[in-house]
PDB file of N, CA, C and O in Angstrom:
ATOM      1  N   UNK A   1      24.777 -19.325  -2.679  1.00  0.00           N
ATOM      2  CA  UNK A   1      24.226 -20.197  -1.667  1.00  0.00           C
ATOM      3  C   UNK A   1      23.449 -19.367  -0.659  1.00  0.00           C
ATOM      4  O   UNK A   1      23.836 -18.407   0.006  1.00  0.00           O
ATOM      5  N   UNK A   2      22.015 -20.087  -0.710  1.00  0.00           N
ATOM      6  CA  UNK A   2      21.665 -18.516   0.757  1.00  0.00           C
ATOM      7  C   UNK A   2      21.571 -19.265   2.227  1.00  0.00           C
ATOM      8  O   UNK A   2      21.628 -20.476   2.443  1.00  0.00           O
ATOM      9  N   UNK A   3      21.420 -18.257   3.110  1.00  0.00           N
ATOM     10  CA  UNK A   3      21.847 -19.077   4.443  1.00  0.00           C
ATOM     11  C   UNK A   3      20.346 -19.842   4.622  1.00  0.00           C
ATOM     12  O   UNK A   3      19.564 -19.804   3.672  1.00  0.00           O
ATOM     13  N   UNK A   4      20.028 -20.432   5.685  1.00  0.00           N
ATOM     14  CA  UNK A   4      18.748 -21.431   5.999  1.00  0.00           C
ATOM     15  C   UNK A   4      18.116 -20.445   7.348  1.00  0.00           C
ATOM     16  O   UNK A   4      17.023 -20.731   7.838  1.00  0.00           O
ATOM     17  N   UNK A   5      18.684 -19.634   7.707  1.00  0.00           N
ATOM     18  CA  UNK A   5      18.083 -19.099   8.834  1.00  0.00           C
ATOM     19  C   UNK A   5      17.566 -17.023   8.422  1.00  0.00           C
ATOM     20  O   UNK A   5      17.244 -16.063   9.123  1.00  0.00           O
ATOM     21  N   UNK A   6      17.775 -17.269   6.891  1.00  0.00           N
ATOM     22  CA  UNK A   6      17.115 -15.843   6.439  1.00  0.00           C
ATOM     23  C   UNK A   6      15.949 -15.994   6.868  1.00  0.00           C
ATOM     24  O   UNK A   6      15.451 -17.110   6.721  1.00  0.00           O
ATOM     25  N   UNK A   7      15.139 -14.907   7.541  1.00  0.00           N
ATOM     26  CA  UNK A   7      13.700 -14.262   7.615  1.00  0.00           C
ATOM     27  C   UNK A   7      13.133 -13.473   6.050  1.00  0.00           C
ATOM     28  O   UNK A   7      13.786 -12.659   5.396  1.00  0.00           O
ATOM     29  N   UNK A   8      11.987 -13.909   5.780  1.00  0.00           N
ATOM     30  CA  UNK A   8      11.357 -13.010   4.665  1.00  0.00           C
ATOM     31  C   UNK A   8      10.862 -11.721   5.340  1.00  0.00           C
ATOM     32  O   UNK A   8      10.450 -11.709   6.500  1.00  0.00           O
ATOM     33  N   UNK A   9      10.934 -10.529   4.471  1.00  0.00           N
ATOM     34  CA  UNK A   9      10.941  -9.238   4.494  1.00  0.00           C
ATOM     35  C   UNK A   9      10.140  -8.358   5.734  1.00  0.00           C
ATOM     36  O   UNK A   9       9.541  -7.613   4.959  1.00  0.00           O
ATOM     37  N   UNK A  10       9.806  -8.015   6.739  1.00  0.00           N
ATOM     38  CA  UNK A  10       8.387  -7.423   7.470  1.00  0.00           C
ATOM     39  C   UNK A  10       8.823  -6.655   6.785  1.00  0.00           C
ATOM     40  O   UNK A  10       9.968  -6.339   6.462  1.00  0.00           O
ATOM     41  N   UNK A  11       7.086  -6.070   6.351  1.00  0.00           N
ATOM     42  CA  UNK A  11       7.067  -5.135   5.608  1.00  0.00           C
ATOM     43  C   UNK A  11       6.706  -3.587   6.134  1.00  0.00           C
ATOM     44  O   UNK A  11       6.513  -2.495   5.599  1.00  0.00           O
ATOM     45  N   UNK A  12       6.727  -4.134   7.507  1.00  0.00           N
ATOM     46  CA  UNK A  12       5.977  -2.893   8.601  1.00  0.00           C
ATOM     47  C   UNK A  12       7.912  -3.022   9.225  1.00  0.00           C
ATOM     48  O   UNK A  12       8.456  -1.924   9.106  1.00  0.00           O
ATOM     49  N   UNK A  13       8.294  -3.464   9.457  1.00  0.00           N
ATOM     50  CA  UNK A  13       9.950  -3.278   9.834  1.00  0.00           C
ATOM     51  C   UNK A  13      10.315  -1.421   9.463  1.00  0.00           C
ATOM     52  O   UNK A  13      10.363  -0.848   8.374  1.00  0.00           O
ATOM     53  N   UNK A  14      10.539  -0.844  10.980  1.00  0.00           N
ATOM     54  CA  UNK A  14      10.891   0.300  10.970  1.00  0.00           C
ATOM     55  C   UNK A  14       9.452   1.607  10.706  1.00  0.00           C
ATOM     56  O   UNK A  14       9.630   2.808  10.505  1.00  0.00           O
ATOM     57  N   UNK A  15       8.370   1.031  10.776  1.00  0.00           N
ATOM     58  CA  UNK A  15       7.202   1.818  10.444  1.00  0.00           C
ATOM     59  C   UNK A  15       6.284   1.983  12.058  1.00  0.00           C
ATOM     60  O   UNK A  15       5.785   1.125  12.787  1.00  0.00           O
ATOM     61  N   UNK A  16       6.330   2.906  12.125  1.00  0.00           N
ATOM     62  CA  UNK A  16       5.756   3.023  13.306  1.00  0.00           C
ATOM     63  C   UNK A  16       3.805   2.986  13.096  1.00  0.00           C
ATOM     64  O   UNK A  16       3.486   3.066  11.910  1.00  0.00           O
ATOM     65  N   UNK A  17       2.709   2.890  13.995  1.00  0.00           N
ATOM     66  CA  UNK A  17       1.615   2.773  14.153  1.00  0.00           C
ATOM     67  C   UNK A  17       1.582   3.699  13.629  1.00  0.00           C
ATOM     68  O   UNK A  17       1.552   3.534  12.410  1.00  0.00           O
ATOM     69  N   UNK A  18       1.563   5.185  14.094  1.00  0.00           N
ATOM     70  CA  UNK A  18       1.605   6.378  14.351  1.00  0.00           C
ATOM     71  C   UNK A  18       1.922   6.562  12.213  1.00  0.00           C
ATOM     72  O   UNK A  18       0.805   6.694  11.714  1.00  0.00           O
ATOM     73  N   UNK A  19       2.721   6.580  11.408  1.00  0.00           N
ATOM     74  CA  UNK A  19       3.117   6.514  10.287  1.00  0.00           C
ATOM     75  C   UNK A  19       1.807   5.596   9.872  1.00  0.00           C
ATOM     76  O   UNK A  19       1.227   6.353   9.093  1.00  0.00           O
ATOM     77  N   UNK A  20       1.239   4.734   9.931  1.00  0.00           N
ATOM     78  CA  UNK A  20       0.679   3.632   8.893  1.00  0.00           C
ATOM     79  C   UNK A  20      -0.667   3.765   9.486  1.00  0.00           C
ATOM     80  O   UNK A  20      -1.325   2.724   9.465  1.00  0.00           O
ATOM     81  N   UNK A  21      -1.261   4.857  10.040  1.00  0.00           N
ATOM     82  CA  UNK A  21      -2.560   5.438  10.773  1.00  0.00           C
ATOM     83  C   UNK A  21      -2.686   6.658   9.763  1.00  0.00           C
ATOM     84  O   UNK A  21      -3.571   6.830   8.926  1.00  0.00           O
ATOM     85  N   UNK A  22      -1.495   7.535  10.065  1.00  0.00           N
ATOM     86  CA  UNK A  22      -1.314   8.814   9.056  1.00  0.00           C
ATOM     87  C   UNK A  22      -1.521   8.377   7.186  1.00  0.00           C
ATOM     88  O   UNK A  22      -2.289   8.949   6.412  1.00  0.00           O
ATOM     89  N   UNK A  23      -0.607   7.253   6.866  1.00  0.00           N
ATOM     90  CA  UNK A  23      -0.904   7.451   5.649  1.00  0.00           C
ATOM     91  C   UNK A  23      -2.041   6.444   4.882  1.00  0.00           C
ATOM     92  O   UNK A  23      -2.114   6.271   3.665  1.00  0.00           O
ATOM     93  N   UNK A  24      -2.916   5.819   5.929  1.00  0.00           N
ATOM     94  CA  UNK A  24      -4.506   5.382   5.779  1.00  0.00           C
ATOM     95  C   UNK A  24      -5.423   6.124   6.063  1.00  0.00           C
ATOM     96  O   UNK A  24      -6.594   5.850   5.801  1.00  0.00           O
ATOM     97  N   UNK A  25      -5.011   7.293   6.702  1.00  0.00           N
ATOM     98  CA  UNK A  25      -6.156   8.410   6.480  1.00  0.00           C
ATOM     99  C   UNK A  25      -5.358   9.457   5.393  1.00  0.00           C
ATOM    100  O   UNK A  25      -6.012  10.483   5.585  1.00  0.00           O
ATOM    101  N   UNK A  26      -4.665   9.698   4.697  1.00  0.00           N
ATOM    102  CA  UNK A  26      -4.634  10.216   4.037  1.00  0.00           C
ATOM    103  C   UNK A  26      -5.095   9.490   2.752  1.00  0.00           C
ATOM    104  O   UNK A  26      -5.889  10.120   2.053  1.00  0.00           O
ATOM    105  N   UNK A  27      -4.769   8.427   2.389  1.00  0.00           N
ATOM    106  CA  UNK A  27      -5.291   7.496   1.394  1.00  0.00           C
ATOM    107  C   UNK A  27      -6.878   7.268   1.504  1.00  0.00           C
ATOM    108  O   UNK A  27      -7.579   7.507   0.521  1.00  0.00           O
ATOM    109  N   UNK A  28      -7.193   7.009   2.175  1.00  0.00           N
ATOM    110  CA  UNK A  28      -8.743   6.950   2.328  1.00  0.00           C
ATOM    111  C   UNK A  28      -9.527   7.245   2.986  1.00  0.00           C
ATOM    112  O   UNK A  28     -10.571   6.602   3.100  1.00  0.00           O
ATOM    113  N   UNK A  29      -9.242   8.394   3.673  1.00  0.00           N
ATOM    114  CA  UNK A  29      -9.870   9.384   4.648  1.00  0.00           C
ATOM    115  C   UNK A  29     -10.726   9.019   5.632  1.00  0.00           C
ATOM    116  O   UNK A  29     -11.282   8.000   5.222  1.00  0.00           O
ATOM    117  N   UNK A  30     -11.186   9.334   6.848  1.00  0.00           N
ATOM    118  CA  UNK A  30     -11.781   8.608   7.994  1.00  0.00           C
ATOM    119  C   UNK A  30     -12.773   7.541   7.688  1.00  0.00           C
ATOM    120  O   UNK A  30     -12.970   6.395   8.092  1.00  0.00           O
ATOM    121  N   UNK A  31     -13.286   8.287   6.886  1.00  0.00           N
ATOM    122  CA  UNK A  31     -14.913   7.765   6.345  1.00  0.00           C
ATOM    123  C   UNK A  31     -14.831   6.348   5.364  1.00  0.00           C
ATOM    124  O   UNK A  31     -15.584   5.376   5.420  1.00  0.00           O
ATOM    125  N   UNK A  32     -13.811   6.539   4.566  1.00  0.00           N
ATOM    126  CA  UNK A  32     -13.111   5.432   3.764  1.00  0.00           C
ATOM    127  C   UNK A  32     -12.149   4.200   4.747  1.00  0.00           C
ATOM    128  O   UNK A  32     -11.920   3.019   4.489  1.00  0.00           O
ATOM    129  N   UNK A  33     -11.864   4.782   5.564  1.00  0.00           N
ATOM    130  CA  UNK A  33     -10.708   3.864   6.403  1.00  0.00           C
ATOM    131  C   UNK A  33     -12.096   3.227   7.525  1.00  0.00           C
ATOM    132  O   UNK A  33     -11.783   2.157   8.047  1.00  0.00           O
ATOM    133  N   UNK A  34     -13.290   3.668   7.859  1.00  0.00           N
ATOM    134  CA  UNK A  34     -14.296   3.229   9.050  1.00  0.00           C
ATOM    135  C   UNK A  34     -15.027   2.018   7.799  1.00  0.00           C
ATOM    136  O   UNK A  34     -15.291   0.832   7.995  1.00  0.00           O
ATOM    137  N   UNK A  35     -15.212   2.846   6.499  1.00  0.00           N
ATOM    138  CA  UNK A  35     -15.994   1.162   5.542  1.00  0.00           C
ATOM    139  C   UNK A  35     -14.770   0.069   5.975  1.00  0.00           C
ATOM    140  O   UNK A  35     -15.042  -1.031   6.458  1.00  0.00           O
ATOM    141  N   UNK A  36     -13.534   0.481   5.758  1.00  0.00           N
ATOM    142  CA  UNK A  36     -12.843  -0.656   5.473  1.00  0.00           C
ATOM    143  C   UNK A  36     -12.640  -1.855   6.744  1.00  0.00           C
ATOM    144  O   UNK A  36     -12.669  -3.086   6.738  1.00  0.00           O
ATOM    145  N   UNK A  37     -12.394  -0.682   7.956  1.00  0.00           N
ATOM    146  CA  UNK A  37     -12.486  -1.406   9.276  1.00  0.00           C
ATOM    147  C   UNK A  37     -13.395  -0.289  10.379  1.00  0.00           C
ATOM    148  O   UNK A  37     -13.395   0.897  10.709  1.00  0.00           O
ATOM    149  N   UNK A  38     -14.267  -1.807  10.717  1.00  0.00           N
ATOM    150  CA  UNK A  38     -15.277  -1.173  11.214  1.00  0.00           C
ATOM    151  C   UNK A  38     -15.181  -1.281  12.876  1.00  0.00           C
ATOM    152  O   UNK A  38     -15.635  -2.161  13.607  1.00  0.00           O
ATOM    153  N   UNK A  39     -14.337   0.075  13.260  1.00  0.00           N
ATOM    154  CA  UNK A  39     -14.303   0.610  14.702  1.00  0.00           C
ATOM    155  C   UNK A  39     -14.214   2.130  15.135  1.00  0.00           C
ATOM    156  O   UNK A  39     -13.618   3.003  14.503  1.00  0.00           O
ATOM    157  N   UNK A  40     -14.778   2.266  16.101  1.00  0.00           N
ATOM    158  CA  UNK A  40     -15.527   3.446  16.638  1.00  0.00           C
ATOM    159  C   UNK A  40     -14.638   4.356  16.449  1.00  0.00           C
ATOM    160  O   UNK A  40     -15.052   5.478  16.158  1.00  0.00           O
ATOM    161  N   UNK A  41     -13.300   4.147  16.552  1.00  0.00           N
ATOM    162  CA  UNK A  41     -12.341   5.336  16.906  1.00  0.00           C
ATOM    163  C   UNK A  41     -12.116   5.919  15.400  1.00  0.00           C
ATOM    164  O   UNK A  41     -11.945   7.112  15.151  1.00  0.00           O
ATOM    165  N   UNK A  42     -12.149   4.825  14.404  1.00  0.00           N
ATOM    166  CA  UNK A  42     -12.390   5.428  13.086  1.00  0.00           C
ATOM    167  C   UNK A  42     -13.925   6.270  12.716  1.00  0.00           C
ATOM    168  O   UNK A  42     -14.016   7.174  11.884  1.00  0.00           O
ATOM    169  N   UNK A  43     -14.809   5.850  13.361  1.00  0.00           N
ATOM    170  CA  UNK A  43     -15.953   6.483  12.856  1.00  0.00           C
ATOM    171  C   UNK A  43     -16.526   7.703  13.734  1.00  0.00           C
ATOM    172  O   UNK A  43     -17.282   8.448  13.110  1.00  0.00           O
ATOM    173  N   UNK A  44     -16.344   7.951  14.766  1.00  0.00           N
ATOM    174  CA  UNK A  44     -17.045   8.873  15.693  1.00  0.00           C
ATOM    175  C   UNK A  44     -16.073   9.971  16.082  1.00  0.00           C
ATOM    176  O   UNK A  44     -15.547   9.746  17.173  1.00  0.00           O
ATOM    177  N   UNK A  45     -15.758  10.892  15.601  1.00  0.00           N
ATOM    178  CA  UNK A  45     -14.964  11.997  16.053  1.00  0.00           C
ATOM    179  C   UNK A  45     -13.587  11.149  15.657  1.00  0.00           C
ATOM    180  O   UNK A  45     -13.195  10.433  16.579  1.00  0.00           O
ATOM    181  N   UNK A  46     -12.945  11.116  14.683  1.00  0.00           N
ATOM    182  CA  UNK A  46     -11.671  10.343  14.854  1.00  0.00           C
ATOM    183  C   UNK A  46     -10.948  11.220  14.969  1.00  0.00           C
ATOM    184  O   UNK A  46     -11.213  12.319  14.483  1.00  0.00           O
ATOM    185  N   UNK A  47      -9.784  10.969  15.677  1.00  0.00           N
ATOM    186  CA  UNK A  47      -8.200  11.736  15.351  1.00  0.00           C
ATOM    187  C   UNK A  47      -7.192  10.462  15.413  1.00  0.00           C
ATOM    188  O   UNK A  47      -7.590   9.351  15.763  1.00  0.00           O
ATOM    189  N   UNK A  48      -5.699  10.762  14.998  1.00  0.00           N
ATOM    190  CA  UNK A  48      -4.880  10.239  15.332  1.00  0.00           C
ATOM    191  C   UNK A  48      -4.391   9.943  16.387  1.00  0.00           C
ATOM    192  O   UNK A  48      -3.534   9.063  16.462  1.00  0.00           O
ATOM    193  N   UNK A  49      -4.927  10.763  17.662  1.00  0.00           N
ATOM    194  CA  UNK A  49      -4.399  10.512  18.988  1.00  0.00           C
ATOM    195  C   UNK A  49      -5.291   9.562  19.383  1.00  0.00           C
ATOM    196  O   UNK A  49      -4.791   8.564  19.900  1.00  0.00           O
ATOM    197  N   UNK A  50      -6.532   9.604  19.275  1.00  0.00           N
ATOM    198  CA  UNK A  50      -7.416   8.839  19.949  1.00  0.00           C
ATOM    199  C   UNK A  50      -7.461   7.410  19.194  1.00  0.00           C
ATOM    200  O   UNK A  50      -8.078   6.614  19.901  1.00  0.00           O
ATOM    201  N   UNK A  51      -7.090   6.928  18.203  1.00  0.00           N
ATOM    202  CA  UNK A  51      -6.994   5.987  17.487  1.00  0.00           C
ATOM    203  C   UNK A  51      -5.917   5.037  17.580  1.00  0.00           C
ATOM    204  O   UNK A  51      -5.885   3.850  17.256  1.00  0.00           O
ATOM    205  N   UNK A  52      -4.982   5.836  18.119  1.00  0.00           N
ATOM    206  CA  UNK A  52      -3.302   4.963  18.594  1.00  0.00           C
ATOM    207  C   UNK A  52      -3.547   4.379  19.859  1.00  0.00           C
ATOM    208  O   UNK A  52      -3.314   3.244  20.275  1.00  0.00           O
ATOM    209  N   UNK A  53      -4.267   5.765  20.605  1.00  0.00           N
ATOM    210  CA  UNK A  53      -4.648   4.320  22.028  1.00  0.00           C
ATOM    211  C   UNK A  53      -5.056   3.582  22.157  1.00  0.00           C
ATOM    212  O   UNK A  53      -4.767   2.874  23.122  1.00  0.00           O
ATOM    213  N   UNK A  54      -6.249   3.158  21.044  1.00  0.00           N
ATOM    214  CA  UNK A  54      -7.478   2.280  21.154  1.00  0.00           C
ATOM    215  C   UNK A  54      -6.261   1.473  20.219  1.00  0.00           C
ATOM    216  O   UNK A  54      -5.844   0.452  20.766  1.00  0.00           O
ATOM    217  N   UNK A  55      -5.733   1.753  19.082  1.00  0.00           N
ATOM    218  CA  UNK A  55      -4.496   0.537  18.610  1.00  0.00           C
ATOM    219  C   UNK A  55      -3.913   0.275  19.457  1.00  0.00           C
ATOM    220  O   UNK A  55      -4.111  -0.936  19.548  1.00  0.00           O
ATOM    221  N   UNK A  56      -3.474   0.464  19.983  1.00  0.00           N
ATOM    222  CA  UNK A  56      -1.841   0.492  20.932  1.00  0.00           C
ATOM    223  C   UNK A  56      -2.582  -0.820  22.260  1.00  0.00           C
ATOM    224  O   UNK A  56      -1.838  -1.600  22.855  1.00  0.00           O
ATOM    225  N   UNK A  57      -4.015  -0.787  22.463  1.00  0.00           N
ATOM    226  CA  UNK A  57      -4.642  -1.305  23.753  1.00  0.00           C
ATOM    227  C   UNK A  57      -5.585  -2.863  22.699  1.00  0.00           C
ATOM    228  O   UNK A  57      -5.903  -3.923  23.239  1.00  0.00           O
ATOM    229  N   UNK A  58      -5.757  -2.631  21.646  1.00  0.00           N
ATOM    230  CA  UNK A  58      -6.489  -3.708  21.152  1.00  0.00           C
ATOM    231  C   UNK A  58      -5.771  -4.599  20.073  1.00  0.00           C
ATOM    232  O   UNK A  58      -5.368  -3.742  19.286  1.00  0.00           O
ATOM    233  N   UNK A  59      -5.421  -5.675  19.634  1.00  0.00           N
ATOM    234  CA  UNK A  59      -4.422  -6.405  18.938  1.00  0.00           C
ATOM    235  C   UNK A  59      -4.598  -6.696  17.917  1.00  0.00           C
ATOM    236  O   UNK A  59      -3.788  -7.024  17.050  1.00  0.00           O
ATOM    237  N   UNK A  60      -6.320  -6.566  17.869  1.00  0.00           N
ATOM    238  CA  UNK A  60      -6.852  -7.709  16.741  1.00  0.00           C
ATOM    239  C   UNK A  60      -7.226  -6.464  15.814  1.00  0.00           C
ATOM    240  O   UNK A  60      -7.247  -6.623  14.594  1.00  0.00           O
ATOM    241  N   UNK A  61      -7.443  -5.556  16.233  1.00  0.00           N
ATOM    242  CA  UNK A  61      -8.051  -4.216  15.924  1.00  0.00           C
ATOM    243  C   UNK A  61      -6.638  -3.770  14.790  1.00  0.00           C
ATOM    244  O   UNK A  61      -6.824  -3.588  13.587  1.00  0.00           O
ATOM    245  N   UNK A  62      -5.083  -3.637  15.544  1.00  0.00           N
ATOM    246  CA  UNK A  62      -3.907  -3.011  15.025  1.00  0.00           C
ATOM    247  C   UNK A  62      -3.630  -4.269  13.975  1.00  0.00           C
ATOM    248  O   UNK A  62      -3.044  -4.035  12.918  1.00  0.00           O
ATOM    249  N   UNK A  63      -4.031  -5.483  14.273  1.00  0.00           N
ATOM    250  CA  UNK A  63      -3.716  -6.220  13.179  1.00  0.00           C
ATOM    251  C   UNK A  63      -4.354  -6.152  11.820  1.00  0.00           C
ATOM    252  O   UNK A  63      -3.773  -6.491  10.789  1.00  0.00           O
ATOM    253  N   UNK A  64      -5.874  -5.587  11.895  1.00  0.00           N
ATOM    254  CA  UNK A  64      -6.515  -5.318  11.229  1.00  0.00           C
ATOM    255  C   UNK A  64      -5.924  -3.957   9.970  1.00  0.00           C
ATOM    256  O   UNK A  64      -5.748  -4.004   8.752  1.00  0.00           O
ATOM    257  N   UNK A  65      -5.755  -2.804  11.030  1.00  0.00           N
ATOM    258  CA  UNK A  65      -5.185  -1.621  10.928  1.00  0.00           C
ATOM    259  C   UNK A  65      -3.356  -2.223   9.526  1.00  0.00           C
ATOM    260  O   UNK A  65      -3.224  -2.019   8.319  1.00  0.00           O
ATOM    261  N   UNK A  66      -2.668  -2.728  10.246  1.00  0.00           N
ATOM    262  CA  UNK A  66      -1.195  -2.970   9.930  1.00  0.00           C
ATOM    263  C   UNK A  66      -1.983  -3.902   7.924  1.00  0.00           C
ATOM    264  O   UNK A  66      -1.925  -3.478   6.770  1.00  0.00           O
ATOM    265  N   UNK A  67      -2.459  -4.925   8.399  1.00  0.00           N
ATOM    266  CA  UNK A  67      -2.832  -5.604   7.243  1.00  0.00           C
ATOM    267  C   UNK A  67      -3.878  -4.856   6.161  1.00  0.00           C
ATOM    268  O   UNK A  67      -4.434  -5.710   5.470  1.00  0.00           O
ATOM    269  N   UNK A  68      -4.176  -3.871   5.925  1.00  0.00           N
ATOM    270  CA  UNK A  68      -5.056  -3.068   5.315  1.00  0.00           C
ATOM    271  C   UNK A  68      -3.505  -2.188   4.693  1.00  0.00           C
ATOM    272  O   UNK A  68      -3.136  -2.231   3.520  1.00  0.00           O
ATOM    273  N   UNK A  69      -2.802  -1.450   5.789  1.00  0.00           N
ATOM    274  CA  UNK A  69      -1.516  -0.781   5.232  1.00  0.00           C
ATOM    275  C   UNK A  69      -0.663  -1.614   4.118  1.00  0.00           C
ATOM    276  O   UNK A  69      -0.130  -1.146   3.112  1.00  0.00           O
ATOM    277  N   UNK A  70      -0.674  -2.900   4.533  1.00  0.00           N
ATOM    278  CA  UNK A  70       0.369  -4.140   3.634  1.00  0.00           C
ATOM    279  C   UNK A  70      -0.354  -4.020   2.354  1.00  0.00           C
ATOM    280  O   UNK A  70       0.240  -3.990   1.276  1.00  0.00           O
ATOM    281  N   UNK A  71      -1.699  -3.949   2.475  1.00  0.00           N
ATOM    282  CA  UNK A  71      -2.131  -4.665   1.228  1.00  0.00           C
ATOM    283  C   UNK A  71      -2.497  -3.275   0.255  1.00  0.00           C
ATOM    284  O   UNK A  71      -2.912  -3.244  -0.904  1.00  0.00           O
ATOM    285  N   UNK A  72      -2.266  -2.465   0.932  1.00  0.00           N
ATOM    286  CA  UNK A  72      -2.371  -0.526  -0.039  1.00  0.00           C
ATOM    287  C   UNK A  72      -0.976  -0.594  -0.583  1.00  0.00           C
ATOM    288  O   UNK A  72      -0.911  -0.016  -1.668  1.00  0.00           O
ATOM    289  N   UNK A  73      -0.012  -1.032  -0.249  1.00  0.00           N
ATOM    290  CA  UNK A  73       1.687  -0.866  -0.966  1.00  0.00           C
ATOM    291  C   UNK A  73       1.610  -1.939  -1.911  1.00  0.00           C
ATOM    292  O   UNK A  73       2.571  -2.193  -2.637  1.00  0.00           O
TER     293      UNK A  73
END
């Protein structure tokens, strides 16, 4: 019998920004991750530091970011 108040899986549950930034530039490297989503912090001098703030400050941007990670696993 399953209960009525189970949640289905987050798949980002326990994954930090910082983790799912790292392994989209390793998977498809700056240049590959700026075709896929098109923002500055990916394309112009990127790093990981400068890319978490501009995530961390824009919503639609990290949603973008998080749903690109979902759909690589």
């Amino acid at each position: 019998m399953s209960k009525n108040n189970e949640q289905p899986k987050d798949p980002l549950q326990g994954i930090t920004l910082e983790t799912i930034v790292r392994k989209l530039v390793d998977y498809y490297g700056w240049e590959g991750l700026a075709q896929r989503i098109n923002i500055n912090c990916f394309k112009c001098d990127p790093t990981i530091k400068s890319s978490l703030k501009f995530l961390r400050k824009t919503p639609w941007a990290r949603t973008k970011v998080e749903n690109l990670y979902v759909s690589m696993g």
